[in-house]
C-alpha positions in Angstrom: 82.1 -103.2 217.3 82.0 -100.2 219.3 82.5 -99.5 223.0 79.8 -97.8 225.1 80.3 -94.1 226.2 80.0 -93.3 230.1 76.4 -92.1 229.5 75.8 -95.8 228.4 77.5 -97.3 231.6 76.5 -95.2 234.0 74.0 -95.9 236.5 70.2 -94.4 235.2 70.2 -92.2 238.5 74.1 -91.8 238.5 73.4 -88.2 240.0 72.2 -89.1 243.1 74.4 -92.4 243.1 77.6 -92.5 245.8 80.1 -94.6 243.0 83.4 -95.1 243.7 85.9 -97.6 240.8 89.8 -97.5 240.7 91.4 -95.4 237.6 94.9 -95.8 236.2 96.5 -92.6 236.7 100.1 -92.1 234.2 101.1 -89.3 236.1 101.5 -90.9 239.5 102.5 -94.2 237.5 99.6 -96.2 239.6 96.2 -97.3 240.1 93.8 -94.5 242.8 91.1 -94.6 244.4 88.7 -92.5 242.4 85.1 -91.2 243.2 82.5 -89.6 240.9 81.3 -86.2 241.7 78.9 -85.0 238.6 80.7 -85.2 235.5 84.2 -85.2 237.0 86.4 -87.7 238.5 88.2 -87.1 241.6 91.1 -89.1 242.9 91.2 -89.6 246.7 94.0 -91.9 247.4 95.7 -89.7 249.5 92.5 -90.4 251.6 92.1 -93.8 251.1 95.2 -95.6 248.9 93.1 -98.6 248.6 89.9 -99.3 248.3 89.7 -102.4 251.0 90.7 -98.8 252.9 87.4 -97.0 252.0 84.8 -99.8 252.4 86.4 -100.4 255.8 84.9 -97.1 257.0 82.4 -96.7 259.0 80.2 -95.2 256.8 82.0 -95.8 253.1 79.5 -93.7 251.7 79.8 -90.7 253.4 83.3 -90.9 253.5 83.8 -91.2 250.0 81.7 -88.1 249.5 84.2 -86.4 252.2 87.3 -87.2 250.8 86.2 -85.6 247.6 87.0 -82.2 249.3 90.6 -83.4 249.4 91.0 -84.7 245.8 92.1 -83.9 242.5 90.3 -84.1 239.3 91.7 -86.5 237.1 89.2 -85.9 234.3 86.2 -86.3 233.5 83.9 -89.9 233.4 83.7 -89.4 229.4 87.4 -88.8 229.2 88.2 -92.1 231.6 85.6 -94.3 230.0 86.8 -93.2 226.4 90.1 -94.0 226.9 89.7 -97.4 228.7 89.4 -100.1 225.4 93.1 -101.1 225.5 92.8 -100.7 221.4 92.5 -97.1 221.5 94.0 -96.2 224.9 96.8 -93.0 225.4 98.6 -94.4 227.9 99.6 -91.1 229.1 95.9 -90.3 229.9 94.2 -91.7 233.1 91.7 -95.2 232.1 89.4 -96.9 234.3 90.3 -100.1 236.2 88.1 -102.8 237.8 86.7 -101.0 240.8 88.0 -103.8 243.8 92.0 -104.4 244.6 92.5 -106.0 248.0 89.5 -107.8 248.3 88.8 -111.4 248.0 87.0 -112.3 245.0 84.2 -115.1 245.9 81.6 -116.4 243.9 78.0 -118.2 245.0 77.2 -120.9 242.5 74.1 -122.8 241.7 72.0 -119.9 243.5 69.0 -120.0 240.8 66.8 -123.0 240.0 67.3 -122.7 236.5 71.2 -122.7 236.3 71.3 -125.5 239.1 69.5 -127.8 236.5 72.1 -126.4 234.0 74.7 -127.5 236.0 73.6 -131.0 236.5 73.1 -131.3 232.6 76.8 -130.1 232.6 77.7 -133.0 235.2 75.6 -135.6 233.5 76.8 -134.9 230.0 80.2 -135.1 231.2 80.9 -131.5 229.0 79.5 -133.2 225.6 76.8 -130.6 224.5 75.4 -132.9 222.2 73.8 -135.1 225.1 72.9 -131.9 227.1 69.2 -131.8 225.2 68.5 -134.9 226.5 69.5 -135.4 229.2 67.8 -132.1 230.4 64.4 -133.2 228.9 65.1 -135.9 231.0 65.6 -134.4 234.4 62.6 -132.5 233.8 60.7 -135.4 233.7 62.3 -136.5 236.2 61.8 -133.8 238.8 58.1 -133.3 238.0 58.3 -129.7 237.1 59.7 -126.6 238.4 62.0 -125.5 241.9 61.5 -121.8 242.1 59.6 -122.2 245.3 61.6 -124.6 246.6 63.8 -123.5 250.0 66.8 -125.0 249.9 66.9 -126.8 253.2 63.5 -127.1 254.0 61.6 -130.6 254.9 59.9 -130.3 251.0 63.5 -130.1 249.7 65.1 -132.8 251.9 61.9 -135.1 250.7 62.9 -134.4 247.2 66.7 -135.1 247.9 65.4 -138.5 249.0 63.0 -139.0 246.0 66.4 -138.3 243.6 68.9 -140.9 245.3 66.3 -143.5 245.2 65.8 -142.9 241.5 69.3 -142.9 240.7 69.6 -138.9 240.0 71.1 -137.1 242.7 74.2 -135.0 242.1 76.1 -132.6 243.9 74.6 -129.5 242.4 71.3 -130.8 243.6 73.3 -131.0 247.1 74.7 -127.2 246.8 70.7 -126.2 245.1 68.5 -127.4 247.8 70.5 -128.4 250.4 71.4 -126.5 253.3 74.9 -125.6 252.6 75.5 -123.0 249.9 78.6 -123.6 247.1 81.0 -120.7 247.7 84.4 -120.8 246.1 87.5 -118.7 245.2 86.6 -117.0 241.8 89.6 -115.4 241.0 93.1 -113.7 242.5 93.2 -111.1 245.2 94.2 -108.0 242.3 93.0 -110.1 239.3 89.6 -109.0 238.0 89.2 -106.7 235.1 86.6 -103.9 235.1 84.4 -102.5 232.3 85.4 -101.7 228.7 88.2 -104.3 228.1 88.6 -108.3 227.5 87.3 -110.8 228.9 89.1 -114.0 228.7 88.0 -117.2 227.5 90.4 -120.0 227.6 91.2 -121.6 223.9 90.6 -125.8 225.4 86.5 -124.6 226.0 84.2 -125.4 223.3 81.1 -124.7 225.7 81.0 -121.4 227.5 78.6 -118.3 228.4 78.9 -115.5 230.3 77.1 -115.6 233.9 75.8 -111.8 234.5 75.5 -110.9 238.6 75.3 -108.6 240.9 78.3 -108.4 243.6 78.3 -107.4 247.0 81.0 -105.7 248.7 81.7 -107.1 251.8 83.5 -105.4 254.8 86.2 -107.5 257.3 83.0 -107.1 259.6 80.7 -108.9 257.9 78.9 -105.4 256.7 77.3 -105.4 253.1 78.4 -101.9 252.4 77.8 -101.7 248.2 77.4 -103.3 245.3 78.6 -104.1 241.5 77.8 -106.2 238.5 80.2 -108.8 237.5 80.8 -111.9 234.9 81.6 -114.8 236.4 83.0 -115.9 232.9 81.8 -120.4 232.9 83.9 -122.7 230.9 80.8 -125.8 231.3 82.6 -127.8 229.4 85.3 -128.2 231.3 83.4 -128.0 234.7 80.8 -130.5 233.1 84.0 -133.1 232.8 84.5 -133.4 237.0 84.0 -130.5 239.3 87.3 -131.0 240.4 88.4 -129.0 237.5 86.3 -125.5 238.7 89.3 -123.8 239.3 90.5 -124.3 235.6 86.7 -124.0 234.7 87.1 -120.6 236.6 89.9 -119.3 237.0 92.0 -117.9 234.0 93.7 -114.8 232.9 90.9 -112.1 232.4 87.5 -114.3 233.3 86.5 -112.2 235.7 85.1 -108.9 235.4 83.4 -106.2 238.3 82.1 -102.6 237.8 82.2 -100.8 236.2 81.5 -98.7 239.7 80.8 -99.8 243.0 77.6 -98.3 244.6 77.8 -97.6 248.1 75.3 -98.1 250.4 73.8 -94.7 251.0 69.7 -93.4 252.1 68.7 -93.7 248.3 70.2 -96.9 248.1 70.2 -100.5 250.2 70.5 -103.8 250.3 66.4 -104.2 249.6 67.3 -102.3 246.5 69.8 -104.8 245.6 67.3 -107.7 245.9 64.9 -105.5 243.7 67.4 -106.0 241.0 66.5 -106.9 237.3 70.2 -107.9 235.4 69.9 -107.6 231.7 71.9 -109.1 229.3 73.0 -108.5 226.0 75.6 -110.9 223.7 76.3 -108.9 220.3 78.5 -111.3 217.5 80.6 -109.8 215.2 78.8 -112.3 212.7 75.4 -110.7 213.5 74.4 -112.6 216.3 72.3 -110.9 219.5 71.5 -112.6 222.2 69.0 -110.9 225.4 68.5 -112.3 228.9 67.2 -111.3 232.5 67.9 -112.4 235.4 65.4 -111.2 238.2 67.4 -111.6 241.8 64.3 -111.8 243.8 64.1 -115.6 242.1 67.3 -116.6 243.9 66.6 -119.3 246.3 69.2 -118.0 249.3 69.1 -114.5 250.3 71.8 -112.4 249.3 72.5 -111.8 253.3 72.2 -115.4 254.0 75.0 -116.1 251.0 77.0 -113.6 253.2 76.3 -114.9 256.3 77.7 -118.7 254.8 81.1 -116.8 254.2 82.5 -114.8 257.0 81.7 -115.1 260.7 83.6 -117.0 263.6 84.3 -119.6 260.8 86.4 -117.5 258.6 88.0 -114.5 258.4 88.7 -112.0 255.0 90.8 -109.2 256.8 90.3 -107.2 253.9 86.8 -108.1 253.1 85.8 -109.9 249.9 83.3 -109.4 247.0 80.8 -111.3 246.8 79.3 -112.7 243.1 75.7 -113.8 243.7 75.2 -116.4 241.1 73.1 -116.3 238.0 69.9 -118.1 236.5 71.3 -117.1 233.2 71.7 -120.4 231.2 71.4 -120.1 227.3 70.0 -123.1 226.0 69.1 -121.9 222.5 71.4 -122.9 219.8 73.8 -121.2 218.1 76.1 -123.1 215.9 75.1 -126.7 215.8 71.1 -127.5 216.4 70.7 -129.1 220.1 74.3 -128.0 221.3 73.3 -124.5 222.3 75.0 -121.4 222.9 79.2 -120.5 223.3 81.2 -117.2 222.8 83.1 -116.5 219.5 85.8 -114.0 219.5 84.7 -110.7 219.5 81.3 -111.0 221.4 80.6 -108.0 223.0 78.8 -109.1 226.3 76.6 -106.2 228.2 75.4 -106.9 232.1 73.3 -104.2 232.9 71.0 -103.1 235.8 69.0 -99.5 236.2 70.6 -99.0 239.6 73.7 -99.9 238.6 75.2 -99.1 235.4 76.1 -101.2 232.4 79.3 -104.0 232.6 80.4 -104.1 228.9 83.1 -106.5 227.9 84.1 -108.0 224.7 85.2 -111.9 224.6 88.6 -113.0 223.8 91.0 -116.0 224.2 92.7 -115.9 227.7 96.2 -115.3 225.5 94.5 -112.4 223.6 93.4 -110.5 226.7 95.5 -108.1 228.7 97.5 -109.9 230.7 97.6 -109.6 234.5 100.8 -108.0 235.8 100.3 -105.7 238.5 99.9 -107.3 241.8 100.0 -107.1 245.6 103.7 -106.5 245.5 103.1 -104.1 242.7 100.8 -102.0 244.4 102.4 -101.8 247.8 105.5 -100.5 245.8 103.6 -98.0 243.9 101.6 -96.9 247.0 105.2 -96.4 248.9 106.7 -94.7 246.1 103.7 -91.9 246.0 104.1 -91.7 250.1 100.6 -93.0 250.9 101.4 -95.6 253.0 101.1 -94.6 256.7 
């Protein structure tokens, strides 16, 4: 396989895009806050040391574009994205990281119509993919044809809530789906994503997984959607098909969570309406030959992206140092890979590609959780680091 180069990651309109990401730099021994200014990339942690710092600014945009006049160049985005595959990497030359430390990493699930039915295949088949086929012919039936215009909430959806329990079919992905409340949980540790050009784990006991390609918001302490980013919000259904109970191990394992491979501020050429204008593409490439495509169109999402927001922080709860926010997908392969009528799952080695015009390309390539990079630097690590370098104040 081979590893994209920047021009392949970058944003189409990358010129007149504010994008800010986190690099490894060897010569300071830590992670900076880094900023993209043409072809070069400048580090501006002696401006901001973290980047919870920079999208707590009153205008990240702008101040990103300020603190450029204070940085240093650290290279240049062909030299950082080259050397980022841990394979090939110099460790004495800077490498990009995922592009979020401090924040909170959530996660909106069941967002889409299509994946919602995906997930109550999972539930009903109790993780067994041979029953998923059906047992989703099934529900179709059952429902009477398609939810994309369905608002979760509304009197039409609480009227089909009812028409489900009295026929024996209601679940609790139809509850998170249709019904008021949105599912929100904890995708992964403050410190623990990965970014672009690297692993992404999958954990050996899964049998059934796929990637789930999204955008992700970046959400101030204030509530404020100030940027976005793409992410893979890496689904073990097999596991989470067995009893939701077990999303965190479904979830949550070294390396199953990617983000960037920038973050795009919010700036005039770029908003949250052109965030729900987004088209996500995705690409699965085996090393046995195999491809893979899929789209995901966000204007199909049945809760707005400011509404998912608006479920997460407010007088209810409180994420000092904001969160990201992954927006769910209504990516849920169903064609067959292996086996006829038990569908897709990752082998070793897939390179997975989420990409969006306005945002870049998130390239990853699939590995056990044990075979990834695994997570060592944390919160204690970079507070020490930042100390040592004197950019704490």
């Amino acid at each position: 396989m081979t590893w994209p180069n920047a021009s392949e990651i970058l944003p189409d309109d990358a010129e007149s895009a504010t994008l800010v990401g986190r690099a490894w730099v060897p010569d300071v021994s830590g992670p900076s806050v880094v900023v993209l200014r043409g072809a070069d990339v400048v580090d501006v942690s002696t401006v901001f040391p973290t980047m919870r710092a920079l999208t707590e600014s009153a205008d990240p945009a702008a101040a990103a574009a300020a603190a450029t006049t204070h940085g240093r160049v650290v290279g240049s985005v062909d030299a950082l994205v080259a050397n980022t595959p841990p394979e090939t990497r110099d460790a004495q030359r800077p490498w990009l990281l995922s592009p979020i430390d401090l924040h909170v990493v959530k996660a909106a699930g069941v967002t889409f119509p299509v994946s919602m039915l995906e997930r109550v295949i999972e539930e009903r088949a109790r993780g067994d993919q041979d029953a998923a086929m059906a047992i989703r012919i099934e529900i179709l039936e059952t429902i009477g044809g398609s939810l994309d215009t369905l608002r979760p909430g509304s009197d039409e959806a609480m009227a089909l809530k009812a028409m489900l329990i009295e026929r024996g079919w209601w679940s609790q992905y139809l509850e998170v789906g249709i019904g008021p409340d949105a599912e929100v949980f904890t995708k992964a540790p403050v410190l623990a994503t990965v970014g672009a050009c690297v692993d992404v784990g999958v954990h050996p006991a899964s049998q059934w997984n796929n990637p789930e390609p999204e955008v992700v918001l970046v959400v101030a302490s204030d509530g404020r959607i100030v940027g976005a980013s793409l992410g893979n919000d890496v689904n073990l259904r097999d596991v989470e098909g067995r009893s939701a109970l077990l999303l965190g191990k479904a979830k949550d394992n070294n390396a199953s969570a990617s983000v960037g491979p920038f973050i795009r501020l919010f700036d005039d050429g770029y908003d949250l309406d052109a965030v729900r204008a987004s088209v996500v593409r995705l690409s699965i490439v085996g090393d046995d030959g195999y491809r893979l495509d899929g789209v995901s169109e966000l204007a199909r999402i049945s809760r707005d992206p400011a509404d998912l927001v608006a479920q997460v922080v407010g007088p209810h709860h409180q994420y000092p140092d904001g969160f990201v926010l992954y927006l769910g997908t209504m990516f849920a392969p169903v064609d067959d890979r292996d086996v006829p009528g038990r569908g897709f799952t990752h082998h070793d080695g897939d390179l997975v590609s989420i990409a969006e015009p306005r945002l870049g390309a998130l390239v990853n390539r699939v590995r056990s959780t044990a075979d990834a990079e695994p997570w060592a630097f944390g919160i204690d690590a970079l507070y020490r680091s930042l100390t040592a370098r004197g950019l704490l104040r």
